[in-house]
N, C-alpha and C positions, 0 to 999 in steps of 0.2 A: 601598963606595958606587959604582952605577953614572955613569960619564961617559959625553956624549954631545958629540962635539966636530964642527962644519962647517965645511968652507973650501969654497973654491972660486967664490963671489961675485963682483960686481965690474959693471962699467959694460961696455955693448955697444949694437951698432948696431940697431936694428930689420931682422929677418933674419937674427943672428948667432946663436952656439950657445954655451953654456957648458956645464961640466959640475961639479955641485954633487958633493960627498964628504963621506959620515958616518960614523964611528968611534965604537960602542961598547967601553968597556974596567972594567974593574972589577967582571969575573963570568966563573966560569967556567959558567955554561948559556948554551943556544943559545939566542937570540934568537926570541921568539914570533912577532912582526911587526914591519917597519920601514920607516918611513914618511915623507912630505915634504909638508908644509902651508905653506903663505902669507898674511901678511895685510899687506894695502894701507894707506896712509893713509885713517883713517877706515872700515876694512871690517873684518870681523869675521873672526879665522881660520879659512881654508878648506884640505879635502882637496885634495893635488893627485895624491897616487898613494900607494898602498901595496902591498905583496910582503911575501906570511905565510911562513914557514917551509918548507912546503910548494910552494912557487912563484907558489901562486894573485894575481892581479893584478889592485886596481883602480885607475883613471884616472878623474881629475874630464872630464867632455865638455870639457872649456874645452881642455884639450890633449892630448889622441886623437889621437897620429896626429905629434904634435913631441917628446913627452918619453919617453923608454924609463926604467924605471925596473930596477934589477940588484940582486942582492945577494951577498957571498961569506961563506957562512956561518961558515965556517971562522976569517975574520977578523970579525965580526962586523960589515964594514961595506955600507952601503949607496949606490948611487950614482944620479943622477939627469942624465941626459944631457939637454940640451932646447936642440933644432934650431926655426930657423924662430920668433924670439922677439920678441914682439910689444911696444910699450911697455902692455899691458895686463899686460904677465906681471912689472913692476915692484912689487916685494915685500918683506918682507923670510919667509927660507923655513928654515922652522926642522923639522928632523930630530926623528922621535920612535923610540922603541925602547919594545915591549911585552913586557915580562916577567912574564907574568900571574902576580899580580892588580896589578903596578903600571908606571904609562908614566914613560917618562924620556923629557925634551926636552933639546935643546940651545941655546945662547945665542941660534942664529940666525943668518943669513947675509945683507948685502943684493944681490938683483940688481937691475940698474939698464937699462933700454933705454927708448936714447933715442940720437937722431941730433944 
């Protein structure tokens, strides 16, 4: 059974930086895609970046340009650095993992920005 575990959450300034980490474990194949979505109070969950196996990259416009998204295949995890954080970017940001034909998520993380 695949596990999809996040840390790295937590309460910050507007302007501040954190950096989210996601660990799949419970397979040995390599990872299809792996990815980081968010949803707000009362929104509906949204892409915020994803990185295929092959390296190709997308980013939601909302943060182009603050969040670098990484991965190490090898350990199967993925990481989401995000500078420059707005209290709009207040979420809770839940890690997916694609092993086709099937997505693994994890619990979920909350970031919090707010002064």
């Amino acid at each position: 059974q695949v596990q999809v575990v996040e840390s790295g959450g937590g309460l910050v300034q507007p302007g501040g930086s954190l950096r989210l980490s996601c660990a799949a474990s419970g397979t040995r194949f390599s990872i299809d895609a792996m990815g980081w979505y968010r949803q707000a109070p009362g929104k509906q969950r949204e892409l915020v970046a994803i990185i295929t196996s092959g390296g190709n990259i997308i980013y939601a416009d909302s943060v182009k340009g603050r969040f670098t998204i990484s991965k190490d295949n090898a350990k199967n995890t993925v990481l989401l650095q995000m500078n420059s954080l707005k209290p709009e970017d207040t979420a809770v940001y839940y890690c997916k993992m694609r092993l086709v034909p099937y997505d693994y998520w994890g619990q979920g993380t909350q970031v919090t920005v707010s002064s």
